[in-house]
N, C-alpha and C positions, 0 to 999 in steps of 0.2 A: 639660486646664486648665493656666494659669502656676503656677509653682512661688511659692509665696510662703514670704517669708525667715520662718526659725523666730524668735520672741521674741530679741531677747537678742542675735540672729546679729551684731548691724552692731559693736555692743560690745565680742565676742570677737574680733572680725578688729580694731577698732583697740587692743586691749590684747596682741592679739597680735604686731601692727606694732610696737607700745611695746617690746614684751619683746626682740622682735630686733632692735631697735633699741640697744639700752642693751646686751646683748650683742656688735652688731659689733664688728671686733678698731679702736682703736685705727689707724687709717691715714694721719693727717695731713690736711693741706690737697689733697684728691682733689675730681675735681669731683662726684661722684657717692659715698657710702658705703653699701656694698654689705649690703642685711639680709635679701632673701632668701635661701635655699639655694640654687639656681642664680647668684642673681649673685656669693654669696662661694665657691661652688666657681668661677666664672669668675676671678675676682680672684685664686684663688688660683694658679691655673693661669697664669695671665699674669704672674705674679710667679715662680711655678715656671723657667717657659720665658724670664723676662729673666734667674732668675740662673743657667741653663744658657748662656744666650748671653753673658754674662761671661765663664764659663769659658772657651769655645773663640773668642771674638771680641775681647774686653776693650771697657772702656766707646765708644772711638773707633767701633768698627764695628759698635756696637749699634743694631738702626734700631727702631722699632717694628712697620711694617712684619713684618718679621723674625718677633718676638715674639707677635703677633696671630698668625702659621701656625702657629707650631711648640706656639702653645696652645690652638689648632685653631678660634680666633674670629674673626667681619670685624673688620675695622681700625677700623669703626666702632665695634664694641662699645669695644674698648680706649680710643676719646676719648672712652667717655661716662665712662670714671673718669680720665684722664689726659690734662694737657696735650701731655703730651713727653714725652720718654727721661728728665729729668731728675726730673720727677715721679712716674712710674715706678719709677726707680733711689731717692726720697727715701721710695715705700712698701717697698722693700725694705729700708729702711736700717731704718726703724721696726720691721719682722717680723722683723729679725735683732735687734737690742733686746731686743722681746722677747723672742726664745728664747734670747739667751742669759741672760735673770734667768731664763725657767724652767728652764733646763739646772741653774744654779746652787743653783736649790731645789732638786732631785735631787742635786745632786751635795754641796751640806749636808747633806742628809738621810741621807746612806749614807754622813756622816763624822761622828768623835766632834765634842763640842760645841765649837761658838767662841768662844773667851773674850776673844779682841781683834782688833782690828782687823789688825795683825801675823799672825794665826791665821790670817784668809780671804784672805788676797793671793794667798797658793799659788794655792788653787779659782781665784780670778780667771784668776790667768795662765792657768793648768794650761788651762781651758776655753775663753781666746781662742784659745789653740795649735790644744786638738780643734777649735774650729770651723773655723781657716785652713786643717786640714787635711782637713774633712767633709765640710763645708757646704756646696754648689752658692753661685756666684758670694761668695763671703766674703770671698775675695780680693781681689776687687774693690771691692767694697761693703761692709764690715762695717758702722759704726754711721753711714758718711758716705762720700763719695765720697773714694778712699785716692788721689787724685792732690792734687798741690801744691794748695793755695789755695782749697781745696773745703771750709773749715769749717763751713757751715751747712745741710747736704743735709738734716737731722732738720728742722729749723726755716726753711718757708718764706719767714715772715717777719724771716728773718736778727737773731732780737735773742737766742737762744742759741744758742753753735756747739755741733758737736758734742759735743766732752769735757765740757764743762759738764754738758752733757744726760745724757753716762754716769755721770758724778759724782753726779749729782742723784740717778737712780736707782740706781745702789749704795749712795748713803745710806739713801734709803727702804729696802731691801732689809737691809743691815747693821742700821739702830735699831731697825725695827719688825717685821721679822720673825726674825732672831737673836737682837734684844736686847744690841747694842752698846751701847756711852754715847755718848750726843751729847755737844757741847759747841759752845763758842761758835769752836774752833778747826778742829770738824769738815768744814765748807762748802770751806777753803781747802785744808787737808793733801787730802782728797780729790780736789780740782781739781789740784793738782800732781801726786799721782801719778799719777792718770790720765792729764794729761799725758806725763809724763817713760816711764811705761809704756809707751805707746801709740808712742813716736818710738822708743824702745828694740825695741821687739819688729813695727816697721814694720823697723828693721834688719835684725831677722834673720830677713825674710819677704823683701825683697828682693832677691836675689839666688840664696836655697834654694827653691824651692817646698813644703816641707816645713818649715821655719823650722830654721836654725843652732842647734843644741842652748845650744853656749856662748852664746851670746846671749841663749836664751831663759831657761839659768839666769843668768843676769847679770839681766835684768828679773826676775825672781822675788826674787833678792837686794837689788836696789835698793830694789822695791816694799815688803817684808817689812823690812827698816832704817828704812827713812824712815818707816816705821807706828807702827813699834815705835818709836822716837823722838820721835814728836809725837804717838801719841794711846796712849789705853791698850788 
């Protein structure tokens, strides 16, 4: 005889679509967002193997093609979540994002408390350093595509560039989970340094593969002045 569905069954399967749903990571404008297991193990795999192919290719000679074998899926599957390399390259920017505010929570967490904004510059630095020098493709990609004129790889719709983006979240990050003080001057000091950070410590990655020590404390001293200067 046919199997007929238990009471209840049609209900658990869409509360459960809900659940992984509302769970997926976070990807941006993809064409497809991945909430089964299989497809966010595929996604991640394909994100894996475009920021391997960074490393040994850099963005010019990234095809997807490429990135589809060495993450062992048809090329078709890869355009059912991406249009392009460039799309591609703007979900990695986002997965690096992220890991580097969770890195940050670890790396607050196994440090005495912060008391100001001056206080957490260090971890900032300290952690863009670990991942330029960890992290598969970081180098390449960290929060946005690290060549000239590339401000808006987070934001499809080109209306926040990058730094903004990072700014926004290290405030969230700093007020509501440390327990920094806002203020009304917060938004802008943070958007500077992150700036002036970001062009300081692109210095001293460009031409070390390991980044220029003096350089990279020179952006720690900048960062950690200017904090301690405009906010508390």
């Amino acid at each position: 005889m046919p199997e007929t569905a238990t009471p209840g069954a049609a209900a658990v399967d869409v509360a459960a679509a809900e659940t992984a749903a509302m769970t997926a990571p976070d990807v941006g404008p993809v064409r497809r967002r991945p909430v089964q297991r299989r497809s966010l193990e595929r996604f991640e795999r394909m994100l894996d193997a475009c920021a391997r192919l960074l490393d040994e290719v850099g963005y010019d000679e990234l095809t997807t093609s490429e990135v589809a074998r060495r993450a062992g899926v048809p090329i078709g599957t890869l355009y059912q979540f991406f249009d392009g390399k460039q799309a591609l390259t703007r979900a990695l920017a986002r997965r690096n994002l992220d890991l580097f505010l969770d890195r940050l929570h670890v790396r607050f967490a196994a440090a005495p408390a912060v008391e100001t904004w001056a206080d957490a510059a260090s971890a900032v630095v300290a952690e863009f350093v670990a991942m330029k020098r960890e992290v598969p493709g970081f180098a390449s990609v960290d929060f946005g595509d690290a060549r000239p004129g590339k401000d808006y790889l987070l934001d499809e719709r080109r209306e926040m560039e990058n730094n903004r983006m990072v700014a926004e979240r290290l405030k969230v990050l700093g007020v509501h989970d440390l327990g920094l003080p806002d203020g009304p001057d917060v938004d802008r000091t943070l958007l500077v340094a992150v700036e002036a950070a970001d062009s300081v410590l692109r210095l001293a990655f460009r031409r070390h593969p390991a980044g220029d020590p003096d350089l990279i404390a020179e952006a720690d001293l900048l960062l950690r002045g200017y904090l301690a200067a405009r906010l508390l």
